[in-house]
MIGU-739386 format. One record per residue: x, y, z of N, C-alpha, C, CB in turn; residue in one letter. Coordinates in steps of 0.05 Angstrom, whole numbers. Glycine has a CB too. Layout:
N
<node n_x="X" n_y="Y" n_z="Z" ca_x="X" ca_y="Y" ca_z="Z" c_x="X" c_y="Y" c_z="Z" cb_x="X" cb_y="Y" cb_z="Z" type="A"/>
...
//
This chain:
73
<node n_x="17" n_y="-23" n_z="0" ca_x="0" ca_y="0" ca_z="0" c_x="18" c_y="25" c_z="0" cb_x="-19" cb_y="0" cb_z="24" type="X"/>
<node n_x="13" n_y="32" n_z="-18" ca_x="31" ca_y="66" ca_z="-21" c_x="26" c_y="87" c_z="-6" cb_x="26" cb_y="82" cb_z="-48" type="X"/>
<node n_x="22" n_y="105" n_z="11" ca_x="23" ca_y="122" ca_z="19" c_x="31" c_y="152" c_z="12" cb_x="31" cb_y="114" cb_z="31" type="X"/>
<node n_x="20" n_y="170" n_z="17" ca_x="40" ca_y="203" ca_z="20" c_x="42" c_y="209" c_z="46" cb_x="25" cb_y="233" cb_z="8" type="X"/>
<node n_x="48" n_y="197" n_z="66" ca_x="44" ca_y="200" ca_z="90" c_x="60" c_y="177" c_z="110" cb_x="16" cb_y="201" cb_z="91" type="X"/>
<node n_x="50" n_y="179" n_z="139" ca_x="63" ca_y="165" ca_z="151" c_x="36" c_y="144" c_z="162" cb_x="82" cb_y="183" cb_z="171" type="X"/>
<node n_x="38" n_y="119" n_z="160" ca_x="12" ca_y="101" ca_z="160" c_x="22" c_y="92" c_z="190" cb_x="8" cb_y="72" cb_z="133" type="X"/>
<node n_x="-12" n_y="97" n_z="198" ca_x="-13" ca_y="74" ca_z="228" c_x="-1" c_y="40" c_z="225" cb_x="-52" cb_y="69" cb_z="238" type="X"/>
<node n_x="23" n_y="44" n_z="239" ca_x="32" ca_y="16" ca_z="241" c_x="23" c_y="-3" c_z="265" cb_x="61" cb_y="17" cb_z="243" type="X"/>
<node n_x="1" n_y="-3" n_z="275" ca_x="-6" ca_y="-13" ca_z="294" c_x="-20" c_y="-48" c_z="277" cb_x="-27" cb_y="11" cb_z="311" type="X"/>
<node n_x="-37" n_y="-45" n_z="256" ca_x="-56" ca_y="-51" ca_z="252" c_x="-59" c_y="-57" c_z="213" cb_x="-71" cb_y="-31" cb_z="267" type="X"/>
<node n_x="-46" n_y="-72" n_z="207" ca_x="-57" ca_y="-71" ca_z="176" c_x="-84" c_y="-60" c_z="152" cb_x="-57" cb_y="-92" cb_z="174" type="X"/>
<node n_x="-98" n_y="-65" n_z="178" ca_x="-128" ca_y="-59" ca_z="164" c_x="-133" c_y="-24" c_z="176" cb_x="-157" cb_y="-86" cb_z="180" type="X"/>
<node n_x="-123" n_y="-10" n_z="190" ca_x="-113" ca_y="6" ca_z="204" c_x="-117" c_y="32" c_z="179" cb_x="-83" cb_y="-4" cb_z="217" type="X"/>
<node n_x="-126" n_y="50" n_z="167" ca_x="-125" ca_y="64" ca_z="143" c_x="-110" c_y="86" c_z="149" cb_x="-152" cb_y="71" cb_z="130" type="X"/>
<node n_x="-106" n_y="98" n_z="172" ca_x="-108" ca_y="121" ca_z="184" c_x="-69" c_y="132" c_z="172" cb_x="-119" cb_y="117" cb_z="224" type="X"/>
<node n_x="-68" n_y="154" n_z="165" ca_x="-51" ca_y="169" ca_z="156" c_x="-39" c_y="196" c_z="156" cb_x="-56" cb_y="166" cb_z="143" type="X"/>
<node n_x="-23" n_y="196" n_z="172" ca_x="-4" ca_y="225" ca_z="173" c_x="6" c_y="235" c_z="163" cb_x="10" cb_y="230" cb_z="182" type="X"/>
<node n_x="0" n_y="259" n_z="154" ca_x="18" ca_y="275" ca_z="126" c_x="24" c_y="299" c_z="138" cb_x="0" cb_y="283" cb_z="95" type="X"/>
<node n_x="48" n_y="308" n_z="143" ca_x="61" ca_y="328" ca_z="139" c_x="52" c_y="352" c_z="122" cb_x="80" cb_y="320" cb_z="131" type="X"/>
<node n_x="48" n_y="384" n_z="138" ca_x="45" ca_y="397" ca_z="118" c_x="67" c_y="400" c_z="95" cb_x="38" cb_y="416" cb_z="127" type="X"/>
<node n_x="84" n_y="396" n_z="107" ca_x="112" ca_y="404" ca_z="80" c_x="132" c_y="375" c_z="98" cb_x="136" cb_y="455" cb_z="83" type="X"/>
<node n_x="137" n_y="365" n_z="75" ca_x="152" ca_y="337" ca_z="82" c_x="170" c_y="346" c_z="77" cb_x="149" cb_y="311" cb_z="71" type="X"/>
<node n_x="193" n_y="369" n_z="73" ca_x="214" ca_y="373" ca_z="73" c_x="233" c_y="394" c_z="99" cb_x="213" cb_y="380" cb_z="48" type="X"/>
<node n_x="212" n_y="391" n_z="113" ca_x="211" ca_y="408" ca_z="147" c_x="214" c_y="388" c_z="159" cb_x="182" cb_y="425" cb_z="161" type="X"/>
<node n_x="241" n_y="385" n_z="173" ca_x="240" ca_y="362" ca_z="198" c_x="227" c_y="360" c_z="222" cb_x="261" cb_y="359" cb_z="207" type="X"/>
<node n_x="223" n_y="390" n_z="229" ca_x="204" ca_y="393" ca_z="256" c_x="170" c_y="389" c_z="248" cb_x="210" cb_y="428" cb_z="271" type="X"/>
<node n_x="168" n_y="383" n_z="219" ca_x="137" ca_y="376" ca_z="216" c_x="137" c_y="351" c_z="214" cb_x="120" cb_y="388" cb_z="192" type="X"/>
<node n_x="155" n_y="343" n_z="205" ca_x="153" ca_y="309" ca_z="200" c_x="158" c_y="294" c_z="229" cb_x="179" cb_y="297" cb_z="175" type="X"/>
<node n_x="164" n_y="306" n_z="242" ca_x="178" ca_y="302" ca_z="274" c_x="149" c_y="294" c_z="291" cb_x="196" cb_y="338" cb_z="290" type="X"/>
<node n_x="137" n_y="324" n_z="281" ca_x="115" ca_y="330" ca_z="287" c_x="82" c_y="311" c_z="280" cb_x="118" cb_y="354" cb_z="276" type="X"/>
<node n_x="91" n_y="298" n_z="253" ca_x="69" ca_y="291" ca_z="238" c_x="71" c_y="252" c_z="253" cb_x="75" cb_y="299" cb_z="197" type="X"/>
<node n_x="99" n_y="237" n_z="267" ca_x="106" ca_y="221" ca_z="275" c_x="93" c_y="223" c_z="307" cb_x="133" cb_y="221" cb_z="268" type="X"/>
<node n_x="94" n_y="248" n_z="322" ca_x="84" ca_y="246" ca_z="344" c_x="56" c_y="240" c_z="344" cb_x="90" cb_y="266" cb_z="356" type="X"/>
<node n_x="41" n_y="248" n_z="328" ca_x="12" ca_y="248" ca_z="318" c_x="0" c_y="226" c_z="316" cb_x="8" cb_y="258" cb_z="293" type="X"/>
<node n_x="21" n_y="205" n_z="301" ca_x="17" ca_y="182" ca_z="304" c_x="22" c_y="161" c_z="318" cb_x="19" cb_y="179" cb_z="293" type="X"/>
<node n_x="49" n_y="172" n_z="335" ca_x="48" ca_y="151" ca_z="358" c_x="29" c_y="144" c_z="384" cb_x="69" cb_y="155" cb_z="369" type="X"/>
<node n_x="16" n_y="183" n_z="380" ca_x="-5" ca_y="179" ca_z="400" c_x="-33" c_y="167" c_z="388" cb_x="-9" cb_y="207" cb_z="414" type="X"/>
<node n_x="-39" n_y="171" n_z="361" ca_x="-57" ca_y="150" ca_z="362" c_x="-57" c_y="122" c_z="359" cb_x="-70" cb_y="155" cb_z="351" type="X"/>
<node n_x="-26" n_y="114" n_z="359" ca_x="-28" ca_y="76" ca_z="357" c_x="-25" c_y="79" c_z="381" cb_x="-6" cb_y="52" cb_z="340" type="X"/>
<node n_x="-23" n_y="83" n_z="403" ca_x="-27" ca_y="89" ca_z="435" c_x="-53" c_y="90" c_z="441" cb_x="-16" cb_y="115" cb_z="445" type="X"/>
<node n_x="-69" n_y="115" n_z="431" ca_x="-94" ca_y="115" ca_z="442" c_x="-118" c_y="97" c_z="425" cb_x="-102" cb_y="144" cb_z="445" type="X"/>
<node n_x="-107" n_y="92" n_z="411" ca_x="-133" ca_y="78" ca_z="388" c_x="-127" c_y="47" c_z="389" cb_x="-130" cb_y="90" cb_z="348" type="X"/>
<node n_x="-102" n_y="36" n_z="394" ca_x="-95" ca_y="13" ca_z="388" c_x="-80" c_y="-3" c_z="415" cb_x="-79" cb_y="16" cb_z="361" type="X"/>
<node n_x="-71" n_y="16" n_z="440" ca_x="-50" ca_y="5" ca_z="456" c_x="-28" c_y="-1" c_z="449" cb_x="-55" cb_y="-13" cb_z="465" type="X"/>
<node n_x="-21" n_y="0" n_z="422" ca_x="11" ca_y="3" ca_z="411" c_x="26" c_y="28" c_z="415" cb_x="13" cb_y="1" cb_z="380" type="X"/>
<node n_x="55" n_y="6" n_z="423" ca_x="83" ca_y="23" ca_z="420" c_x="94" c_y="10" c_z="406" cb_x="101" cb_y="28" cb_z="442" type="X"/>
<node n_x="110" n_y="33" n_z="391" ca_x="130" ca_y="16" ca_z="366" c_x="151" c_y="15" c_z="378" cb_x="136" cb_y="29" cb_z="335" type="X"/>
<node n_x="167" n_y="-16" n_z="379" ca_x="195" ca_y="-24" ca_z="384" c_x="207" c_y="-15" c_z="370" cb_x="202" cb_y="-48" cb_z="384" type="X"/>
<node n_x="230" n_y="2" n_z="372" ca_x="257" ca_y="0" ca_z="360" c_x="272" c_y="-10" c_z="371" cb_x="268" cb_y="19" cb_z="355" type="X"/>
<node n_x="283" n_y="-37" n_z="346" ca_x="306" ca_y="-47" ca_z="351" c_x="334" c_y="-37" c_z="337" cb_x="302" cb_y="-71" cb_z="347" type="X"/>
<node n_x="351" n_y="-44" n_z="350" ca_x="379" ca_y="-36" ca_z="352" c_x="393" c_y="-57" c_z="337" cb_x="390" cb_y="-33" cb_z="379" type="X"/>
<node n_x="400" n_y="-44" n_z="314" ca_x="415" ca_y="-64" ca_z="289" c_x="442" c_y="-47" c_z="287" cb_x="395" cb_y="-64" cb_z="253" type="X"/>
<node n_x="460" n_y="-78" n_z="289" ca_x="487" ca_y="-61" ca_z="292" c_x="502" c_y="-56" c_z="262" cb_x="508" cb_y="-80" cb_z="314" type="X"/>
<node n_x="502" n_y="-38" n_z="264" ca_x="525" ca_y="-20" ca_z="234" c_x="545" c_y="-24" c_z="229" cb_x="532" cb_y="7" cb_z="232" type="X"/>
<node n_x="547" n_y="-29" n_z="199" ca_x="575" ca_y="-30" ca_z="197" c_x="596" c_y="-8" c_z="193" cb_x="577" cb_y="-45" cb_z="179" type="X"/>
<node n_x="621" n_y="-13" n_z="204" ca_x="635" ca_y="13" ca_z="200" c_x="645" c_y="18" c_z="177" cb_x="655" cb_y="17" cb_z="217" type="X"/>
<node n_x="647" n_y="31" n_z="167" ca_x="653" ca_y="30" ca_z="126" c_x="681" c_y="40" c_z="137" cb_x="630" cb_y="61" cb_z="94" type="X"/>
<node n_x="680" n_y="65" n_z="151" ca_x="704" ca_y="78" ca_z="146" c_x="720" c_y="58" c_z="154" cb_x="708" cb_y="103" cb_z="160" type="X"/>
<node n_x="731" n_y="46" n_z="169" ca_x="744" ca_y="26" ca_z="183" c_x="757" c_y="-2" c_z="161" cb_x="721" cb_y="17" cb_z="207" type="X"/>
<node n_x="737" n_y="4" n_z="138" ca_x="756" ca_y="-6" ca_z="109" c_x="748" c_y="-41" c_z="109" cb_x="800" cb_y="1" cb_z="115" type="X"/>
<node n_x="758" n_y="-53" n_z="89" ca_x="752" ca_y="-88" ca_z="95" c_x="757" c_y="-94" c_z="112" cb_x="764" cb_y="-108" cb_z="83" type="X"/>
<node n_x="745" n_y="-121" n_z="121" ca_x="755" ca_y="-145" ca_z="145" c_x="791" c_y="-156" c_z="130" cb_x="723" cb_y="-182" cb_z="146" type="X"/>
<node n_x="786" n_y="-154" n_z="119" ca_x="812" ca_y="-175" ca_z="105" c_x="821" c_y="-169" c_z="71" cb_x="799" cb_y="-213" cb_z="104" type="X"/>
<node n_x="838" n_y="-171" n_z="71" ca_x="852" ca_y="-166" ca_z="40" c_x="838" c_y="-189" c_z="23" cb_x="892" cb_y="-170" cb_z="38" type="X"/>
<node n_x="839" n_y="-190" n_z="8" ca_x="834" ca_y="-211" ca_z="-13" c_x="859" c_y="-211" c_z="-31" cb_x="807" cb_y="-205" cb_z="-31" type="X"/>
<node n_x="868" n_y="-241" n_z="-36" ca_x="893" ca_y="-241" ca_z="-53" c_x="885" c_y="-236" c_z="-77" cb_x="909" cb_y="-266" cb_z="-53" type="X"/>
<node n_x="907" n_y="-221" n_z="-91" ca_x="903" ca_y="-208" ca_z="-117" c_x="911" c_y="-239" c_z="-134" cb_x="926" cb_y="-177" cb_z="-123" type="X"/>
<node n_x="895" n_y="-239" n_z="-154" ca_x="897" ca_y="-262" ca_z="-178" c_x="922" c_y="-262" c_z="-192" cb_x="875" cb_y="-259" cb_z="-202" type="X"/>
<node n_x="938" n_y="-279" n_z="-191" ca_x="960" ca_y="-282" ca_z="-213" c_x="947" c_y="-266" c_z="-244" cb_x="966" cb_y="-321" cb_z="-217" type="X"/>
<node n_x="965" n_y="-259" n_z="-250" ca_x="971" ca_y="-249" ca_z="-283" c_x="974" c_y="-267" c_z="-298" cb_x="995" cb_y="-232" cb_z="-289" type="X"/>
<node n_x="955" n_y="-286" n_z="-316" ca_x="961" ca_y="-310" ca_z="-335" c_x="997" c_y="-302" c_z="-357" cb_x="926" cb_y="-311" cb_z="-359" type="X"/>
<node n_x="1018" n_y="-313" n_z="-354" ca_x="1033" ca_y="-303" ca_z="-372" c_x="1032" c_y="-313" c_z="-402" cb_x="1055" cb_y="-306" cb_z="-362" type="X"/>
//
């Protein structure tokens, strides 16, 4: 289901949708997220878990070299 907005995740069948007046304002979209946490709270008894997925460090470069392939002579 596509959206312009931020959809109640409580509930699949759930229609209900948050839109931002200007989705390029972080304090509205901040804003348009609180909106909806309080109603999967008050409408549904949901809190959304965030889990903690660990990142990888890019900067910190490969785990390991890889041997370079011989040159066929």
């Amino acid at each position: 289901m596509k959206t312009s907005g931020l959809p109640c995740r409580a509930t699949p069948d759930c229609d209900v949708v948050f839109s931002p007046a200007d989705d390029k304002t972080l304090k509205l979209l901040l804003a348009a997220a609180a909106e909806r946490d309080a109603h999967e709270l008050a409408v549904h008894g949901y809190t959304h878990r965030v889990i903690d997925v660990a990142k990888p460090d890019f900067a910190a470069g490969p785990r390991g070299r890889r041997p370079r392939k011989e040159a066929a002579a």
